[in-house]
Every structure is written in C-alpha cells, then in structure tokens.
Biotite code that builds the C-alpha atoms (Angstrom):
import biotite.structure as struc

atoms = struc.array([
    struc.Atom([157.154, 33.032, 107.774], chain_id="A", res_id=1, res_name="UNK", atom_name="CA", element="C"),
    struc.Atom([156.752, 30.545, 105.054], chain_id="A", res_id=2, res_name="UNK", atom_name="CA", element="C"),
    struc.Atom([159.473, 31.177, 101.597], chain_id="A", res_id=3, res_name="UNK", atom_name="CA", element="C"),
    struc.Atom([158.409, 29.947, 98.136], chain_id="A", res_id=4, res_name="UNK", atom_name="CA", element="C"),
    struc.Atom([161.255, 27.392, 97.059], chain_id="A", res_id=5, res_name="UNK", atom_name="CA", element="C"),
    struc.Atom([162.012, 28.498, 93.239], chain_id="A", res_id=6, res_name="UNK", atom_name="CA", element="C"),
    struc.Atom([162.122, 25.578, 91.000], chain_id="A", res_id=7, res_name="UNK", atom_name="CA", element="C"),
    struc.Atom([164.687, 25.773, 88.441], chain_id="A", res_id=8, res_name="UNK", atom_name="CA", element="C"),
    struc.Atom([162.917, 23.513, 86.119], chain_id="A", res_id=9, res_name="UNK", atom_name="CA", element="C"),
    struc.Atom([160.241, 25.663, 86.279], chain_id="A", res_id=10, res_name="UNK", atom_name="CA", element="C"),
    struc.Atom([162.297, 28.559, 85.633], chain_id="A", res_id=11, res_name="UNK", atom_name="CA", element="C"),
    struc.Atom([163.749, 26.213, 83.026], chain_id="A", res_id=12, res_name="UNK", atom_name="CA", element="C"),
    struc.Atom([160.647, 25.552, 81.293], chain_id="A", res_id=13, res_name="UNK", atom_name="CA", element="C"),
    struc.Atom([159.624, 28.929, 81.097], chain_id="A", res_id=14, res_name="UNK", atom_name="CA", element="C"),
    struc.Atom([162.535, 30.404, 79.445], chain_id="A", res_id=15, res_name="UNK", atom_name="CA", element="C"),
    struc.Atom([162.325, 27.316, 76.325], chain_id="A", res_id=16, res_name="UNK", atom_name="CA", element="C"),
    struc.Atom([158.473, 27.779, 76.192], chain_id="A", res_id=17, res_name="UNK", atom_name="CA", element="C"),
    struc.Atom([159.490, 31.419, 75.227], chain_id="A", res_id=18, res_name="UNK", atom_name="CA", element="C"),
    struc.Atom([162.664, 31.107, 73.618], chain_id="A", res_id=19, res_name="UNK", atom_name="CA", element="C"),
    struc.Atom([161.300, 32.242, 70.032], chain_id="A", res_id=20, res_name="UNK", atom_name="CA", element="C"),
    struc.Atom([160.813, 35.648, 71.343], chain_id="A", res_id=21, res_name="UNK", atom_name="CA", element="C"),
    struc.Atom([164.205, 35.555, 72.973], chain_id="A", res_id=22, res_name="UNK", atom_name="CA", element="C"),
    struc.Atom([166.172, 34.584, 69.954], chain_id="A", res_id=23, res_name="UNK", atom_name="CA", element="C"),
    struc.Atom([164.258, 36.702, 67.832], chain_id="A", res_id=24, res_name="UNK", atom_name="CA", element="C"),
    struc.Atom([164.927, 40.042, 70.304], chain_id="A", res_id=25, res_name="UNK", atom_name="CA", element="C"),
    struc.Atom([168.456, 39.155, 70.536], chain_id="A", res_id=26, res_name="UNK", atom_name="CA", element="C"),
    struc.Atom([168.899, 38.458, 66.274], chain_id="A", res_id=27, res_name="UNK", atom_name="CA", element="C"),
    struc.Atom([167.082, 41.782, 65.617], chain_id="A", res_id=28, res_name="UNK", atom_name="CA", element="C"),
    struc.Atom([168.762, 44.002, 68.259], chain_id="A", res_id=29, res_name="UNK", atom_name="CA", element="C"),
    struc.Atom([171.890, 42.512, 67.037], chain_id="A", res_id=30, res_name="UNK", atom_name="CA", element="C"),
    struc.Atom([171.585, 43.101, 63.141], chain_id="A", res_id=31, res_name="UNK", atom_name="CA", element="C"),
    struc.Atom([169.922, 46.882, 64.172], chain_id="A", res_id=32, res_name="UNK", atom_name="CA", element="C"),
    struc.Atom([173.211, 47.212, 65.630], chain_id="A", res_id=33, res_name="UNK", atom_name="CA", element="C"),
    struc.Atom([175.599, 45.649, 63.069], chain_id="A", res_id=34, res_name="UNK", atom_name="CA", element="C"),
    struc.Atom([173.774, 47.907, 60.769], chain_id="A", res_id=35, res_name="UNK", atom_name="CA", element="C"),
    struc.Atom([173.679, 51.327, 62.092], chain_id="A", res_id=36, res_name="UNK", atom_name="CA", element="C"),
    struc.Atom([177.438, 50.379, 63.427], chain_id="A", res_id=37, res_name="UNK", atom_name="CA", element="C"),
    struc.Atom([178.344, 49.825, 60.053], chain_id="A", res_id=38, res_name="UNK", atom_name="CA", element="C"),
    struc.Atom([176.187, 51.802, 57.661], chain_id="A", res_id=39, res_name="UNK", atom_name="CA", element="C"),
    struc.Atom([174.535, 54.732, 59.264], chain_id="A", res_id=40, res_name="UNK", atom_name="CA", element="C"),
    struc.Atom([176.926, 56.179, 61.636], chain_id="A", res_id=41, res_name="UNK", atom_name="CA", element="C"),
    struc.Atom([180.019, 58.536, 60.599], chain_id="A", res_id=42, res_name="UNK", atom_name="CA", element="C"),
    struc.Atom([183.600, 57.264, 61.214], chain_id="A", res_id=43, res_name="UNK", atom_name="CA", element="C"),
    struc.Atom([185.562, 59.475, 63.324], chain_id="A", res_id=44, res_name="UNK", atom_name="CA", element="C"),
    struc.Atom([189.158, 59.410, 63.773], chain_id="A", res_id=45, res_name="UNK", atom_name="CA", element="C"),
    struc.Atom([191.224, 60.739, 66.077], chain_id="A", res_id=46, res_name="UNK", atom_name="CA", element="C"),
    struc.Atom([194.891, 62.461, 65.452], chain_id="A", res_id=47, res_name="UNK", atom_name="CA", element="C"),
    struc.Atom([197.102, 63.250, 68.609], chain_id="A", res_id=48, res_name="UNK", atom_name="CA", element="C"),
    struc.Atom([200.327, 65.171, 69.553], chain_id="A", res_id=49, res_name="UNK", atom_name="CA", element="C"),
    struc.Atom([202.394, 65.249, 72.604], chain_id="A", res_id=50, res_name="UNK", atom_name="CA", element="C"),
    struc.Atom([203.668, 68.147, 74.352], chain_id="A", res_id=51, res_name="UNK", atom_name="CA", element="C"),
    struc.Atom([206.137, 69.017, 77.104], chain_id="A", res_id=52, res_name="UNK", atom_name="CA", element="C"),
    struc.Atom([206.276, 71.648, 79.073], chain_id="A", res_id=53, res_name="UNK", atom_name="CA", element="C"),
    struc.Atom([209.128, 73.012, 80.949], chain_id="A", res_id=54, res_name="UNK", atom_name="CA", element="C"),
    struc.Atom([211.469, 70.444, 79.020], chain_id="A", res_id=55, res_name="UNK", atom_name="CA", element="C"),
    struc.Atom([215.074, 70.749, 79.218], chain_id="A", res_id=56, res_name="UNK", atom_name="CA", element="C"),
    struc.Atom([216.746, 73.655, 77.864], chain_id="A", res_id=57, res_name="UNK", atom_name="CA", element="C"),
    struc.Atom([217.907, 73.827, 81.866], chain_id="A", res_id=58, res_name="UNK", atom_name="CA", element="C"),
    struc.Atom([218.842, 70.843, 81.696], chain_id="A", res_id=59, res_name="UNK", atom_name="CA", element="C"),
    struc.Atom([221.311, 70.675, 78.594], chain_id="A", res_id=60, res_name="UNK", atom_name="CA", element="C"),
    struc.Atom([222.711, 73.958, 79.367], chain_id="A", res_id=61, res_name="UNK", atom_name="CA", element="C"),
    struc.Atom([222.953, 74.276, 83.259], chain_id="A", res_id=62, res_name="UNK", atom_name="CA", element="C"),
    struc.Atom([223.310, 70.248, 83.420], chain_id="A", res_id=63, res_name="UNK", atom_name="CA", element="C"),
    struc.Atom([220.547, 70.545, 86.670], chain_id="A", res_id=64, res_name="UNK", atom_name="CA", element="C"),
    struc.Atom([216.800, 70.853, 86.303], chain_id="A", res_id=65, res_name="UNK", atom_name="CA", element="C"),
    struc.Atom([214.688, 71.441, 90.074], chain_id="A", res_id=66, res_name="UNK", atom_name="CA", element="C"),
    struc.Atom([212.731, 69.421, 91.724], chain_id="A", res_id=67, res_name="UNK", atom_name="CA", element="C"),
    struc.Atom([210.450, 72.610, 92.473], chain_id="A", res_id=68, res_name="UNK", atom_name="CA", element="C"),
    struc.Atom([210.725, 73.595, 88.671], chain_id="A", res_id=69, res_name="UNK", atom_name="CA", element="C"),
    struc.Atom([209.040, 70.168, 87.704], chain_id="A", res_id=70, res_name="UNK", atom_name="CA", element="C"),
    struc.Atom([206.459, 70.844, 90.532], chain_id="A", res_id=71, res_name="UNK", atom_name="CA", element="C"),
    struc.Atom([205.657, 74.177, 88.886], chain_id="A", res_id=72, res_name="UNK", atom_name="CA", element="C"),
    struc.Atom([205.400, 73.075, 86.084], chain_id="A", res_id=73, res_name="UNK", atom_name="CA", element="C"),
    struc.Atom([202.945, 69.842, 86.644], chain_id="A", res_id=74, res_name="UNK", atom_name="CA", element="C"),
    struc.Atom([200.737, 72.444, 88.273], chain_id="A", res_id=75, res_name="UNK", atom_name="CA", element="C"),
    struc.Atom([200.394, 74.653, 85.671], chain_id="A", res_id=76, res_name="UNK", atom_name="CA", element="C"),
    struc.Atom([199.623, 71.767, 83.112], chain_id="A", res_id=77, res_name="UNK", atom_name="CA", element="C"),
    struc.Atom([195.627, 72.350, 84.018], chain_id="A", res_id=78, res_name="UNK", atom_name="CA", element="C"),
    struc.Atom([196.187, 76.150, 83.182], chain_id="A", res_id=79, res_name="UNK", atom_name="CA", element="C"),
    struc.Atom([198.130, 74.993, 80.259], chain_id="A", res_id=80, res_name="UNK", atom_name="CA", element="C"),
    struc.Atom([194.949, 72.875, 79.192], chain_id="A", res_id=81, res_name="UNK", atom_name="CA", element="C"),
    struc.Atom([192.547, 75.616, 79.431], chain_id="A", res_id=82, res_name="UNK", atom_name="CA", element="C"),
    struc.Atom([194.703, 77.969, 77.379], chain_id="A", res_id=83, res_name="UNK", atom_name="CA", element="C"),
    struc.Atom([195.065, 74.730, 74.880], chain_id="A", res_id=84, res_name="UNK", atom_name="CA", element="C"),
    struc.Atom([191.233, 74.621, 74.464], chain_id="A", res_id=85, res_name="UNK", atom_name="CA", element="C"),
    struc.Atom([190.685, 78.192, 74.365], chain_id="A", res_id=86, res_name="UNK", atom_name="CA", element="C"),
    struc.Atom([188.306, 80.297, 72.382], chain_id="A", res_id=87, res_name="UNK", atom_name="CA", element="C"),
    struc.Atom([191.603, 82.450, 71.475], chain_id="A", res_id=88, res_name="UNK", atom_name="CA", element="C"),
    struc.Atom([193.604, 79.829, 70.115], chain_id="A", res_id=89, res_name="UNK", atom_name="CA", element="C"),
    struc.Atom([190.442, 77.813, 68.428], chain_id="A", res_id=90, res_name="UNK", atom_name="CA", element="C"),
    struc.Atom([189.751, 81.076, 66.281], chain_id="A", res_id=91, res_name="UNK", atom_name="CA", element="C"),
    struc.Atom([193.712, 81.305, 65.088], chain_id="A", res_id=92, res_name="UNK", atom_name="CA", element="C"),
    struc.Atom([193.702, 77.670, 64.529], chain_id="A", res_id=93, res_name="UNK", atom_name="CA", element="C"),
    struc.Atom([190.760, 78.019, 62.083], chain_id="A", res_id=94, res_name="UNK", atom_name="CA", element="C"),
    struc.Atom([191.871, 81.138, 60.450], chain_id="A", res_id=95, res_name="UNK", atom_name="CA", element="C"),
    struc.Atom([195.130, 79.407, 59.754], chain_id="A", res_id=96, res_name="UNK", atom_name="CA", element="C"),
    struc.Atom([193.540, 76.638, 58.509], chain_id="A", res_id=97, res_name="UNK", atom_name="CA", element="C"),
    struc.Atom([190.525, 78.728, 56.665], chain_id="A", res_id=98, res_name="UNK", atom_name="CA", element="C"),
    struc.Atom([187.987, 75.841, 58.378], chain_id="A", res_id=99, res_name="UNK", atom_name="CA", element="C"),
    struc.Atom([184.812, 76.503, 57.918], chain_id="A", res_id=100, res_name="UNK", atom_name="CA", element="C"),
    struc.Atom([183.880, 75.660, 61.314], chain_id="A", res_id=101, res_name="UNK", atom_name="CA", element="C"),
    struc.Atom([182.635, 78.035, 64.393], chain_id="A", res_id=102, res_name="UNK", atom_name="CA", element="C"),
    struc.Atom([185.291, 78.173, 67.793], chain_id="A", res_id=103, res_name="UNK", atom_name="CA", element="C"),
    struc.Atom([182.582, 76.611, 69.725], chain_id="A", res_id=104, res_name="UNK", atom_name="CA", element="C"),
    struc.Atom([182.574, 73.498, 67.468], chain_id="A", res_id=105, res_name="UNK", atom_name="CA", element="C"),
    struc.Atom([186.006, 72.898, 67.251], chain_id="A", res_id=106, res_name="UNK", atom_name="CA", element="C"),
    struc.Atom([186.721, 73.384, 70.846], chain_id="A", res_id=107, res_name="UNK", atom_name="CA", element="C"),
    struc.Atom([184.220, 70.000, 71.267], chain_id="A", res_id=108, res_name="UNK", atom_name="CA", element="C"),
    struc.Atom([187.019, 68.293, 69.020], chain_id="A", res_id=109, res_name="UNK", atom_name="CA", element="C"),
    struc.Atom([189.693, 69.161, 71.290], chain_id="A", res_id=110, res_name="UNK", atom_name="CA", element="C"),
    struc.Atom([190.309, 66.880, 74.135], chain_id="A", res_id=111, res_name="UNK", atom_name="CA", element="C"),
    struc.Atom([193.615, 68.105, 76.337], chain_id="A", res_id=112, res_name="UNK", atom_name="CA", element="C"),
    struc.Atom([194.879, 65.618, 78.925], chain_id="A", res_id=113, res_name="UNK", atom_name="CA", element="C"),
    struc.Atom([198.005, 65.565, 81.059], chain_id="A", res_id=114, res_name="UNK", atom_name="CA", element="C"),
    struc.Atom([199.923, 62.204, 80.890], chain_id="A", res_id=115, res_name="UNK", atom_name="CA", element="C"),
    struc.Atom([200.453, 61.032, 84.767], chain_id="A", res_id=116, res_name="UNK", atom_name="CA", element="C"),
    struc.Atom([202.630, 62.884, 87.003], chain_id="A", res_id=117, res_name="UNK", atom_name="CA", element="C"),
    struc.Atom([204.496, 63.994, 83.984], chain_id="A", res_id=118, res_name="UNK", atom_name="CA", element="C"),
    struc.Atom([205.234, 67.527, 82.189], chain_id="A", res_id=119, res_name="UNK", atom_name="CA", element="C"),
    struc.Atom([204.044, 66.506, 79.569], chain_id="A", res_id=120, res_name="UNK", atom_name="CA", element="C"),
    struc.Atom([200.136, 66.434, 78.225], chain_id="A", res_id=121, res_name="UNK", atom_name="CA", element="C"),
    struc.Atom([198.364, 65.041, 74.943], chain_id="A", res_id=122, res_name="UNK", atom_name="CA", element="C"),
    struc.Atom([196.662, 66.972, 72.894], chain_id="A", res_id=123, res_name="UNK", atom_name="CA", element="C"),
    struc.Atom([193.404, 64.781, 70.861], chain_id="A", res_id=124, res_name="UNK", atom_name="CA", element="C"),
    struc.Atom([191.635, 66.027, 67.800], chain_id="A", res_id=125, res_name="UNK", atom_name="CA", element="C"),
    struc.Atom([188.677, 64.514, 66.463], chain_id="A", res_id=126, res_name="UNK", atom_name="CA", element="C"),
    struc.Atom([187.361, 64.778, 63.197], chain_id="A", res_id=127, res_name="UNK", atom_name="CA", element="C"),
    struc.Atom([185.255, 62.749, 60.485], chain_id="A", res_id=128, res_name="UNK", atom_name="CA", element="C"),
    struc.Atom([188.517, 63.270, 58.280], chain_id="A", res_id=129, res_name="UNK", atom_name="CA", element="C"),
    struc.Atom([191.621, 61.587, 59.100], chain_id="A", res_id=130, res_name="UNK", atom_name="CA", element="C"),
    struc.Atom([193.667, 64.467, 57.419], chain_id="A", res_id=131, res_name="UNK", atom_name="CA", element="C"),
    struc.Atom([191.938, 67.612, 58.962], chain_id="A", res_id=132, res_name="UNK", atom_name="CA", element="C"),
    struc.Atom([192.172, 65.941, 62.764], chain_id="A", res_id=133, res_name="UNK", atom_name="CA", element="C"),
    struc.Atom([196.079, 65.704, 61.874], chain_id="A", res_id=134, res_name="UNK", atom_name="CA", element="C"),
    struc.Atom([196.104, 69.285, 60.975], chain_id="A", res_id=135, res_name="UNK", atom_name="CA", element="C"),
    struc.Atom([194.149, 70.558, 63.376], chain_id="A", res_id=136, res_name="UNK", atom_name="CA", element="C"),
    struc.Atom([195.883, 69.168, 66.719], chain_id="A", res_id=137, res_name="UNK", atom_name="CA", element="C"),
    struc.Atom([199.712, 69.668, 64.587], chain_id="A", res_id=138, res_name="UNK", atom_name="CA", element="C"),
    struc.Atom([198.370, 73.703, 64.107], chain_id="A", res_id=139, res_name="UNK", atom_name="CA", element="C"),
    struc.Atom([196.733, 74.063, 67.435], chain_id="A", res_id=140, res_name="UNK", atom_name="CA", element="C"),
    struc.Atom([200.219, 72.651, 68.948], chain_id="A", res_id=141, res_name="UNK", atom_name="CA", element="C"),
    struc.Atom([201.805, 75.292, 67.015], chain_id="A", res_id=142, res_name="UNK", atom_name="CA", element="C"),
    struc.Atom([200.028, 77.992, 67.991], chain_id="A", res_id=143, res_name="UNK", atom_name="CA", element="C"),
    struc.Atom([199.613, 76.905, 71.708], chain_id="A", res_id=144, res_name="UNK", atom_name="CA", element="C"),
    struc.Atom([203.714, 76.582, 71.889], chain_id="A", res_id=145, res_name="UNK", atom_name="CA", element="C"),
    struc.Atom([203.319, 80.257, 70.654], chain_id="A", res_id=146, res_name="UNK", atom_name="CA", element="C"),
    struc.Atom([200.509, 81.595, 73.325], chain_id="A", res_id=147, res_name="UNK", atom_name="CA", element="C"),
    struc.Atom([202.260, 80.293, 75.995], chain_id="A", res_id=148, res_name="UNK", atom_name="CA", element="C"),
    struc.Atom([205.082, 82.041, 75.169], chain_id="A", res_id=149, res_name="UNK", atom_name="CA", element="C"),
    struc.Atom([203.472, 84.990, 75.195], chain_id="A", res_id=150, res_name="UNK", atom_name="CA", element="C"),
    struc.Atom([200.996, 84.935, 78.255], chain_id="A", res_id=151, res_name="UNK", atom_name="CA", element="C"),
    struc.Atom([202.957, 82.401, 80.661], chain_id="A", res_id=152, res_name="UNK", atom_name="CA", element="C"),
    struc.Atom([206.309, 83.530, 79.599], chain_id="A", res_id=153, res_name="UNK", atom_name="CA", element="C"),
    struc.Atom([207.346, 80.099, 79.425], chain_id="A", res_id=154, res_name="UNK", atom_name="CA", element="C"),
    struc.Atom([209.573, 79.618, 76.966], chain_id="A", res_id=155, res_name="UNK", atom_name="CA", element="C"),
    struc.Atom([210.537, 75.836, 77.247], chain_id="A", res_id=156, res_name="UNK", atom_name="CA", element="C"),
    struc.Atom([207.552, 73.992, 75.506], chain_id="A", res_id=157, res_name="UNK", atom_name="CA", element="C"),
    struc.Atom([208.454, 71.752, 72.840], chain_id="A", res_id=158, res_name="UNK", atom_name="CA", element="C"),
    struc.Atom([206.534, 69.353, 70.914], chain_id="A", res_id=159, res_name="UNK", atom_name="CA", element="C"),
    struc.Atom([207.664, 65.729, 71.299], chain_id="A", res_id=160, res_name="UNK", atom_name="CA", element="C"),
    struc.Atom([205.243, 63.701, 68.999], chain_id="A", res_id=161, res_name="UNK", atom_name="CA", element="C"),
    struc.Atom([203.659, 65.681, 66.046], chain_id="A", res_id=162, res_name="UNK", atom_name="CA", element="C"),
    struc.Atom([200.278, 64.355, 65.211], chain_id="A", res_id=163, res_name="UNK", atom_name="CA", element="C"),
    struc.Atom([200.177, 61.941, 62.166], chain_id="A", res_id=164, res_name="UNK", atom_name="CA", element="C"),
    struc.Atom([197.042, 60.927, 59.926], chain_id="A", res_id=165, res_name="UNK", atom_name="CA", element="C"),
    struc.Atom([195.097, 58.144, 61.747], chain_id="A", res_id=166, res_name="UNK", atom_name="CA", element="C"),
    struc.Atom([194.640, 55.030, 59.905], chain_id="A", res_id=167, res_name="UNK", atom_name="CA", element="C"),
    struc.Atom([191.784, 53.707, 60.998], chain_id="A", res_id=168, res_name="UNK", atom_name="CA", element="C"),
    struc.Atom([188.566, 55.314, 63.162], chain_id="A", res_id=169, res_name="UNK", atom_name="CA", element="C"),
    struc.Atom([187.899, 55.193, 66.929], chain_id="A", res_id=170, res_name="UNK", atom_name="CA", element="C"),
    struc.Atom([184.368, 55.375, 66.460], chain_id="A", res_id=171, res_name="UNK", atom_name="CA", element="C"),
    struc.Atom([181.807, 53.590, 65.944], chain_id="A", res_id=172, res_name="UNK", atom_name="CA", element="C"),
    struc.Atom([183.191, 50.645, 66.897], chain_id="A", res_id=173, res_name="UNK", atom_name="CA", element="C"),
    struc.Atom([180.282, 47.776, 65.308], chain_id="A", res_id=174, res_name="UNK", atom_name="CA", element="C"),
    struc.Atom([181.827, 44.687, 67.482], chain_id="A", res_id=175, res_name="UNK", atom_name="CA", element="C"),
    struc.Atom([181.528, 46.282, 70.793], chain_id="A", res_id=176, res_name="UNK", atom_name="CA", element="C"),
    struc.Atom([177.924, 47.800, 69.903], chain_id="A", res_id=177, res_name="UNK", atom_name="CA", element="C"),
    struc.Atom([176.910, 44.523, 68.409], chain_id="A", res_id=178, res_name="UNK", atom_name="CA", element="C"),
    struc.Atom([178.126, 42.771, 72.136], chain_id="A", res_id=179, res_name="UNK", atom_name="CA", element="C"),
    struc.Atom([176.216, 45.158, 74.196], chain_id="A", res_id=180, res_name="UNK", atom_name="CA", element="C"),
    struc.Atom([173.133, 45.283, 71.953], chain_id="A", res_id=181, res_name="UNK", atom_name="CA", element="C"),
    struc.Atom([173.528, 41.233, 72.400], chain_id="A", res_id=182, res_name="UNK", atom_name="CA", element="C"),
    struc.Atom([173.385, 41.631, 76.326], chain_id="A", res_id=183, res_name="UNK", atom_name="CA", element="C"),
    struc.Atom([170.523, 43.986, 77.094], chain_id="A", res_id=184, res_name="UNK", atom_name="CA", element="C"),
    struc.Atom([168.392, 41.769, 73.927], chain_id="A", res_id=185, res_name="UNK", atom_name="CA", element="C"),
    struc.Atom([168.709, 38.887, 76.111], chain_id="A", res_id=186, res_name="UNK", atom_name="CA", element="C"),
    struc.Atom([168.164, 40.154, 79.181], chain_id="A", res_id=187, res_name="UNK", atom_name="CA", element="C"),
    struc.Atom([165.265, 42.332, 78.034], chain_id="A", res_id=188, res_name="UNK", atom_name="CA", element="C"),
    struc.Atom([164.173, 39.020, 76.406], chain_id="A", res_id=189, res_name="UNK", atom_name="CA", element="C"),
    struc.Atom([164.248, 36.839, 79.847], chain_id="A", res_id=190, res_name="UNK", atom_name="CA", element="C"),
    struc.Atom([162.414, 39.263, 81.545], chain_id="A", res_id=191, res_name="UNK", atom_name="CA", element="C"),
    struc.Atom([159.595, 39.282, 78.775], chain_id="A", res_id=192, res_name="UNK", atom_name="CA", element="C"),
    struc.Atom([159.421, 36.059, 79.072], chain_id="A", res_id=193, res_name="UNK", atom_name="CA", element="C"),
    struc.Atom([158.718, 36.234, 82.468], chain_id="A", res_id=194, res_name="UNK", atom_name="CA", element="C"),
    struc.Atom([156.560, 38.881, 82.740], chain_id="A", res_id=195, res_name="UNK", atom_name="CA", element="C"),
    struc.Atom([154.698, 36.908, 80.204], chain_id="A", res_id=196, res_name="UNK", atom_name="CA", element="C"),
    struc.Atom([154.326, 33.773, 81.922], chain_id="A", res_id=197, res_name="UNK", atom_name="CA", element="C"),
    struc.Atom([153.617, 36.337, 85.390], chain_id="A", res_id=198, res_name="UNK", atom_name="CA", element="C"),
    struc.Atom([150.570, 37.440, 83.177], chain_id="A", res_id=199, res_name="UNK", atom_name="CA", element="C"),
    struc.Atom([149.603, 34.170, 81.711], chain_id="A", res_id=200, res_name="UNK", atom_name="CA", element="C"),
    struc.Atom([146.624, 33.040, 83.984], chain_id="A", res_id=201, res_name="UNK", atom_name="CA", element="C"),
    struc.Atom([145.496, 30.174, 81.245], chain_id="A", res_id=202, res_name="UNK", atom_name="CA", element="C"),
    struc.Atom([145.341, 26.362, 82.323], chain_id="A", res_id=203, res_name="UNK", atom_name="CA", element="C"),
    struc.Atom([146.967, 24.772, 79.813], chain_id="A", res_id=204, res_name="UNK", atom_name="CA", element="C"),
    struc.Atom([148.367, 21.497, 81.727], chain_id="A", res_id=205, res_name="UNK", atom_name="CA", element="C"),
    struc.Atom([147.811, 19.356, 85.097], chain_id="A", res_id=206, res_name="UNK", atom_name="CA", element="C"),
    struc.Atom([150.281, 21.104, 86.532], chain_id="A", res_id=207, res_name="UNK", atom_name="CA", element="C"),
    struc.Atom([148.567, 24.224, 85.990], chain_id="A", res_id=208, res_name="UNK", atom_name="CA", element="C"),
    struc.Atom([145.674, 22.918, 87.851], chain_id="A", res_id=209, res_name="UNK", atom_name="CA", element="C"),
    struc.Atom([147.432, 21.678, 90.520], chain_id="A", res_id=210, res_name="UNK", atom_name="CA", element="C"),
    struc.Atom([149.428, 25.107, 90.542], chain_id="A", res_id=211, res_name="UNK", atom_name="CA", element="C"),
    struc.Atom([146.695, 27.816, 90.043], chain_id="A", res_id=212, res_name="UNK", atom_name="CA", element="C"),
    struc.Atom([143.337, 26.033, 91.495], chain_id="A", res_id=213, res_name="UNK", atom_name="CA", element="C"),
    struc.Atom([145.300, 24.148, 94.123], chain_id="A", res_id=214, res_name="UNK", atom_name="CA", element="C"),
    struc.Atom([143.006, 20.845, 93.524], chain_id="A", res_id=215, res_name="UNK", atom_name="CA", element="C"),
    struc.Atom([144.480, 17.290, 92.753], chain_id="A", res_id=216, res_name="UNK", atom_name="CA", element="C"),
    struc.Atom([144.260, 16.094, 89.135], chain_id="A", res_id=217, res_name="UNK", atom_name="CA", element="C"),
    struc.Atom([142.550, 12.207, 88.979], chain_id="A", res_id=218, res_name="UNK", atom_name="CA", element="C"),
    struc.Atom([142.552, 11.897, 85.318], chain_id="A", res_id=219, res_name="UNK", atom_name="CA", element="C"),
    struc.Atom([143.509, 13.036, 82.119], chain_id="A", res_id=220, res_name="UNK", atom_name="CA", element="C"),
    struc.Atom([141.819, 13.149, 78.647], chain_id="A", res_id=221, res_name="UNK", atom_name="CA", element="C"),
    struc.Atom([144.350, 12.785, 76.057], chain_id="A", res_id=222, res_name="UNK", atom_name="CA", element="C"),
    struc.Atom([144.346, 14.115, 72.590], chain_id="A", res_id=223, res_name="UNK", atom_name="CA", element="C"),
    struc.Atom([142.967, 11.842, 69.748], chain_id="A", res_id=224, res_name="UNK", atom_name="CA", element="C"),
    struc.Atom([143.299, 12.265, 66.386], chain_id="A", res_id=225, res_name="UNK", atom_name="CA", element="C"),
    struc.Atom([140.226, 11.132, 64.666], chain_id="A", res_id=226, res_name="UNK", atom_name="CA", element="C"),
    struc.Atom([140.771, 10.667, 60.854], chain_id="A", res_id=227, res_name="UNK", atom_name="CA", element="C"),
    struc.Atom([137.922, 11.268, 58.695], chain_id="A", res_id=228, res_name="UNK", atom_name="CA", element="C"),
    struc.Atom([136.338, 8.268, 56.835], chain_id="A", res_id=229, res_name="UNK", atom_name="CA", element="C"),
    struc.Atom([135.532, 8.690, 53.388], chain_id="A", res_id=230, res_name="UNK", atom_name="CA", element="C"),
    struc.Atom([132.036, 7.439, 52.392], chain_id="A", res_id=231, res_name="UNK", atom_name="CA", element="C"),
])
C-alpha cells in the first residue's frame, strides 16, 4: 500500500497564498470579541461569605470536640447546601430585602459549595450590582444560621467571613474571550484555507500541471509586458 509523503512546503505555500483570509478571520473574530467583551455584555460580580458548621462551642467549653462529631457534621454539609439554596429561605431573603426578584431567579444566583474536607462551606452570590450580591449572600447567611437552627437543631453555625462589596467583576472577562476567539479564528482560518486549495482545481503554475495532469512541463511562456507606442 503506497502513502502520499506530505510536503511541508506545500503545506507552507498554501497557508501564505491564503494568509489574507487568515489574518482577516483572526482580526475580526478578535475585535467582535474585544467588543461584545467590553461593550455589550453586563458585568457581574460576585460577593461571598464563609460558614462553619458545627464550630466550636464544644470545643471552648468542654476543651474536646469528636472525631465522629466532625464526621457528622461534613456529611450533613450537602443537606446544609440544599437548605442554603432553598425556595424557603430565597423567599425570606427577598422579603427582607424587598427585591424585586422571583425565588426561582435568585436561587440561580446562589452557588453553595463546601470547602474540602472541612466544616465549613462558601456561600457565592451573583449579581450585576456589587452592593446587592453583598447583601444578598450576608442576609441569606443570616437567615440560613437561623433555619438550621430550627429544622437541624444545630445550634453551632457561625459565620466566619461576612460577605463584602466586590471590587471588580468576574464576568465577562474580555482578555480570556479575546484569546479563545484568537484560537478557533485561526484554526477555522487554516482549515479554510485548505478546504480552499482542496476545491481549487485551476492550473495556475507548472507545478500544477505536473501535479493535477501528471504530464512533464518542456517549456514555459513567460509574461511580457508590452508597452503601448504612441503614434
């Protein structure tokens, strides 16, 4: 079974006879991007606040804390998530707040994570405003410490890090969009090209004859310029 040999400089020549469309893919994917990045999409920022659960009241007052009460408490950080991003506490957290936002909406702000093999877990608002995501995830702490309470019966949750008003946004983030759109321009761009010069049948050069028509070349005619003569 006979294998094709690819020539590089054939490769080579292929990708500079069609490097205009290349560079022009890549310099208008990449300004789209910058743009949109920049002027069309919302900035969203993110406030957080840290809670942990089962902390140490044992601890200071009986000067011991379980290895089995930690392991309770780890497993229960999952139910403690659920209860975090409920529809109960998502309606008291707006009515405290008087947000003019449905439960179902704000739950898709809320992102509750636990934080390794730790008691503790992180609770992530996001928002378009930097002051109401702070709110939001300090309140919903608030009123999570207090639901626990009630329903779990677990009175040793305290909140470690209260959320603060984020600086700057998470999202979009133009330099990273700007990168990818760079990377899928050019490599939609070197496949044009080739797909291009797959469906380019035209002899254009000796080399072309030789290629496509498989017959030896014995001469060539060269271009002349012939310059008009004025009378």
């Amino acid at each position: 079974m006979e294998y094709e040999e690819i020539d590089l400089r054939e490769l080579f020549f292929v990708l500079r006879k069609r490097i205009a469309i290349i560079l022009l893919l890549v310099i208008f994917s990449v300004a789209a991007s910058g743009i949109v990045s920049y002027f069309v999409l919302d900035k969203q920022y993110q406030a957080s606040t840290t809670i942990i659960v089962g902390s140490s009241n044992a601890y200071y007052d009986n000067k011991e804390l379980q290895l089995s009460d930690i392991t309770m408490y780890q497993k229960l950080l999952k139910t403690f998530s659920e209860i975090a991003k409920s529809r109960m506490v998502s309606e008291k957290v707006i009515k405290d707040l008087s947000l003019s936002i449905s439960p179902d909406a704000l739950q898709k702000k809320i992102a509750v994570t636990s934080v390794g093999d730790t008691q503790m877990m992180t609770i992530k608002v996001t928002d378009l405003d930097p002051q109401i995501a702070a709110s939001i995830a300090n309140k919903l702490a608030n009123i999570f410490k207090s639901e626990v309470a009630q329903l779990m019966k677990v009175q040793n949750v305290e909140i470690i890090d209260p959320a603060v008003v984020p600086t700057s946004p998470i999202k979009p983030r133009p330099m990273l969009n700007m990168a990818i759109a760079f990377v899928l321009a050019l490599m939609i761009g070197v496949g044009l090209a080739f797909l291009l010069e797959y469906l380019d049948h035209t002899v254009k050069t000796p080399d072309d004859v030789e290629k496509f028509l498989e017959l030896p070349v014995l001469g060539t005619i060269p271009d002349v310029e012939v310059n008009s003569v004025g009378r």
